[in-house]
C-alpha positions in Angstrom: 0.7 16.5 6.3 -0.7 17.4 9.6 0.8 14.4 11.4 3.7 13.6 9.6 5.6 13.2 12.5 3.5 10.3 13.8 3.4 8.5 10.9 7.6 8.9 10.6 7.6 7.7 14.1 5.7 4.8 12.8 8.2 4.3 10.1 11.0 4.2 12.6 9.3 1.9 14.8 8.7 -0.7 12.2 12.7 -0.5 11.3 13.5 -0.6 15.2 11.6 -3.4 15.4 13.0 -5.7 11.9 9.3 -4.9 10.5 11.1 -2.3 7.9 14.3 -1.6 6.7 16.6 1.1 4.4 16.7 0.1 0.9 19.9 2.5 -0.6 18.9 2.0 -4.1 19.4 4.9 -6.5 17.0 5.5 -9.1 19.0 4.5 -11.7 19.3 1.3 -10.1 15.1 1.2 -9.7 15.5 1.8 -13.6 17.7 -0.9 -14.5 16.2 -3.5 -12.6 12.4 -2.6 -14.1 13.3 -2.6 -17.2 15.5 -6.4 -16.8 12.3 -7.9 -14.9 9.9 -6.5 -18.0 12.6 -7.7 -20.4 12.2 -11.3 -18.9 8.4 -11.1 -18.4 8.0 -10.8 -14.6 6.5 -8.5 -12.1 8.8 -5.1 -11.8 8.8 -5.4 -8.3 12.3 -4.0 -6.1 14.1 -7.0 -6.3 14.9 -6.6 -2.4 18.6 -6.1 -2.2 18.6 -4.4 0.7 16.6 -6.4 2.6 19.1 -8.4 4.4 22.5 -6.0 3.4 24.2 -4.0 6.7 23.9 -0.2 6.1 27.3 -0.2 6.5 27.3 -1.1 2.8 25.5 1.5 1.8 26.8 3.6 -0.8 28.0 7.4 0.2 25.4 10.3 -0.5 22.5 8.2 -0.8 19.9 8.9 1.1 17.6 5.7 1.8 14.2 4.7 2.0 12.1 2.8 4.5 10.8 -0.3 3.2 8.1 -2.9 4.6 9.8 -6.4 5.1 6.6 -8.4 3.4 6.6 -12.2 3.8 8.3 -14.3 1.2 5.9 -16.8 1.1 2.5 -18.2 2.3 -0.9 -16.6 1.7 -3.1 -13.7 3.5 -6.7 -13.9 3.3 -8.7 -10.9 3.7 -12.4 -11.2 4.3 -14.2 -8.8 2.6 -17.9 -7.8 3.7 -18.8 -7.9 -0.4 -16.5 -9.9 -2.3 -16.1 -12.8 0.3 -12.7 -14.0 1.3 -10.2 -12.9 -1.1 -6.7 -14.7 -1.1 -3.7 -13.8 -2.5 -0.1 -15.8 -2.8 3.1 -13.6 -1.4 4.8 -13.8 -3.7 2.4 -11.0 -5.0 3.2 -8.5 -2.5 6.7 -6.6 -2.8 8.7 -4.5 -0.1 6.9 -1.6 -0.8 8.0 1.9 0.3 6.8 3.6 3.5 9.0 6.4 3.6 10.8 8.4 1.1 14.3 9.1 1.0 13.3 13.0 1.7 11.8 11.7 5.1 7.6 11.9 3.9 5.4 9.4 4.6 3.8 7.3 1.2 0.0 7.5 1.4 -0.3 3.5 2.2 1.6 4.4 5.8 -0.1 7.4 6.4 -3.3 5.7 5.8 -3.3 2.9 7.9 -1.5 5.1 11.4 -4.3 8.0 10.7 -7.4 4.9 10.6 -5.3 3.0 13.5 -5.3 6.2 15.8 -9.0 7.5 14.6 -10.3 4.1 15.7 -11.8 3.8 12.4 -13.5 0.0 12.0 -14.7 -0.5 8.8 -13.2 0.8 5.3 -15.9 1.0 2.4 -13.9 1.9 -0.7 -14.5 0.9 -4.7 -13.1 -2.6 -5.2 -10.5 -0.4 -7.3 -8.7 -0.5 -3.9 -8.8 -4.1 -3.0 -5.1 -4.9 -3.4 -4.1 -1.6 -1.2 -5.9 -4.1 1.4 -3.2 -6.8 1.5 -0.3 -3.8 2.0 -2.3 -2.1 4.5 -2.7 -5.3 6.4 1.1 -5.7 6.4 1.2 -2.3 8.7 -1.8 -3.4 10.7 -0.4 -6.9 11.4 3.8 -5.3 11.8 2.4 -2.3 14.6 -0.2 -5.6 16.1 -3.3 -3.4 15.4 -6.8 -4.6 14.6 -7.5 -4.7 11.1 -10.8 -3.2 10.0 -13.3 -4.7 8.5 -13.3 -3.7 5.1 -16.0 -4.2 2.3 -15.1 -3.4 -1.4 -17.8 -2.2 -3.7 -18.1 -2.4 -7.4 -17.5 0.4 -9.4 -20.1 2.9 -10.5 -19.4 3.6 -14.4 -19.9 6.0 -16.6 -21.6 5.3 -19.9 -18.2 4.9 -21.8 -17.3 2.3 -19.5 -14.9 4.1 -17.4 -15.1 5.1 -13.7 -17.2 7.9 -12.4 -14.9 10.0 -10.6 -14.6 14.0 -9.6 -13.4 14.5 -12.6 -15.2 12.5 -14.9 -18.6 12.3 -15.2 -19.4 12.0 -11.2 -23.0 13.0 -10.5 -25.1 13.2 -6.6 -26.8 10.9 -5.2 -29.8 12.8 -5.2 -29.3 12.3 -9.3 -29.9 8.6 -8.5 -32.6 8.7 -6.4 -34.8 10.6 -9.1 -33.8 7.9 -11.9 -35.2 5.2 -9.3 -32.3 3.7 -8.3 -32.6 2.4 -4.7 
């Protein structure tokens, strides 16, 4: 929250420059069109009605979001330091949000302007995150940023199969070392 300002300068940049725009949607809209796209079986993505509408149109007392323009087609490959060189098709990615209507950043903005001006160069993360890599890579390739190298690790579970995690089940390192592990 500290530097909320940067990453809505950011967010104003990318619309300045045609790497963002307002999407005017009301929820009720959002509603209605999840609910049609699970009804006919596909993706409930934002069906990206604003991407190419004037703000002019926009309706009165709405305020509007920022959305990332994502490509419409091709592929991004992402080379990833453990799982290889990972692929996906565009047509997976959506226009996701980068800033709210009440003017906060969404984590997946914030993210990438905080590693961007830490100079961070490698993100190690549970391969849990892997697809946050292809949206981050969409800010890193709209500000024309380095990407970092990022390596996704399997998952550590717990012995009911699900994910070890701060609230579940998470033990030290230390706790692995005396069980032998390396």
């Amino acid at each position: 929250h500290e530097r909320k300002d940067r990453h809505i300068e950011i967010a104003h940049r990318m619309l300045e420059e045609g790497q963002a725009y307002k999407c005017y949607c009301t929820p009720a809209e959002l509603d209605e069109m999840r609910a049609k796209a699970k009804e006919e079986g596909l993706p409930t993505f934002y069906d990206r009605r604003w991407r190419d509408k004037d703000p002019s149109e926009a309706p009165p007392g709405v305020d509007p979001v920022i959305r990332i323009k994502a490509p419409l087609t091709g592929q991004t490959t992402i080379h990833d330091e453990v799982q290889g060189d990972v692929t996906i098709n565009h047509e997976q990615l959506d226009d996701f949000i980068i800033l709210r209507s009440d003017g906060s950043p969404t984590y997946m903005l914030a993210v990438v302007v905080d590693d961007h001006d830490m100079g961070v160069t490698h993100v190690m993360r549970g391969d849990d995150h892997l697809n946050n890599a292809f949206r981050q890579k969409l800010i890193f390739d709209a500000m024309n940023w380095n990407v970092p190298v990022f390596a996704h690790l399997p998952m550590i579970l717990g012995q009911d199969g699900s994910k070890l995690s701060k609230r579940h089940g998470a033990v030290s390192l230390e706790v692995f070392r005396q069980l032998g592990y390396l």
